[in-house]
C-alpha positions as CSV (number, residue, x, y, z in Angstrom):
1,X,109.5,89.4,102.3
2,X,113.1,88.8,103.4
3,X,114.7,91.1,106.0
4,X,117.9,91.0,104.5
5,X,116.2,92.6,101.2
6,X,114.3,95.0,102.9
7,X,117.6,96.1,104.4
8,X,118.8,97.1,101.2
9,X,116.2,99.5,100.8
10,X,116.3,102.9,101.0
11,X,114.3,105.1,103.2
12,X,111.9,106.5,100.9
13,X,111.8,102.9,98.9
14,X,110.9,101.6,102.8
15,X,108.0,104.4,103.1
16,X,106.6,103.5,99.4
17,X,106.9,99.7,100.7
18,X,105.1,100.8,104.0
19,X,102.5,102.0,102.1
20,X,101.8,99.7,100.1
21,X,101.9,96.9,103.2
22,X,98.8,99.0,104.9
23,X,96.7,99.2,101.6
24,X,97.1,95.3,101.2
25,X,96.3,95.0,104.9
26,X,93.8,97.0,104.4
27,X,91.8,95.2,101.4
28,X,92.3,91.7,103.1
29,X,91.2,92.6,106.1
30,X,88.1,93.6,104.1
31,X,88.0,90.2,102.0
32,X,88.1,88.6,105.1
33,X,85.2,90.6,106.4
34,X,83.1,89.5,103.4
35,X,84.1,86.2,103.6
36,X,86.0,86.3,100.3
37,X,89.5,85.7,101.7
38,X,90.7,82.0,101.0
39,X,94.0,82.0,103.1
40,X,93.8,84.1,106.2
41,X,97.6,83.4,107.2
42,X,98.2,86.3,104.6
43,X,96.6,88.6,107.0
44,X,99.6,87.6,109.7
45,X,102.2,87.4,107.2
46,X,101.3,91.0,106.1
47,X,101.1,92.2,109.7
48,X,104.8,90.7,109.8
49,X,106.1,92.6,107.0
50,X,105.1,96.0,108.2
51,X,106.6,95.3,111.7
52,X,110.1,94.4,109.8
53,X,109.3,97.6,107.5
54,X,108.6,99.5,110.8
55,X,111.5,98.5,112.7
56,X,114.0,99.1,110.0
57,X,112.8,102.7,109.5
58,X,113.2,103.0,113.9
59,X,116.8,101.8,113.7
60,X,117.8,104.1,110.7
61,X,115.9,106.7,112.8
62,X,118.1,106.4,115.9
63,X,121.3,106.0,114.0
64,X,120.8,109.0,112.2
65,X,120.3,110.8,115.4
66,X,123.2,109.4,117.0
């Protein structure tokens, strides 16, 4: 996912997305457990997208408080 369209996001939209990042974290890391997981660079990628979810929510955060 691009950071520019995860920008345009709104808070709640970011928490849903959040969610939804962790869940799909959550069942590969379990694929890959089994050995069912073809292409474990998704588990990185996902692990990317949360921290840009993460980080966007922090910033928002701060700026609202200052």
């Amino acid at each position: 996912m691009k950071t520019k369209e995860l920008h345009e996001l709104t808070v709640d939209e970011l928490n849903v997305k959040l969610k939804e990042l962790s869940e799909e974290l959550f069942n590969l890391r379990f694929r890959h457990a089994i050995g069912q997981l073809e292409n474990s660079a998704s588990l990185k990628t996902c692990k990317k997208d949360i921290a840009k979810v993460k980080t966007i929510l922090r910033a928002r955060e701060l700026a609202a408080k200052a």
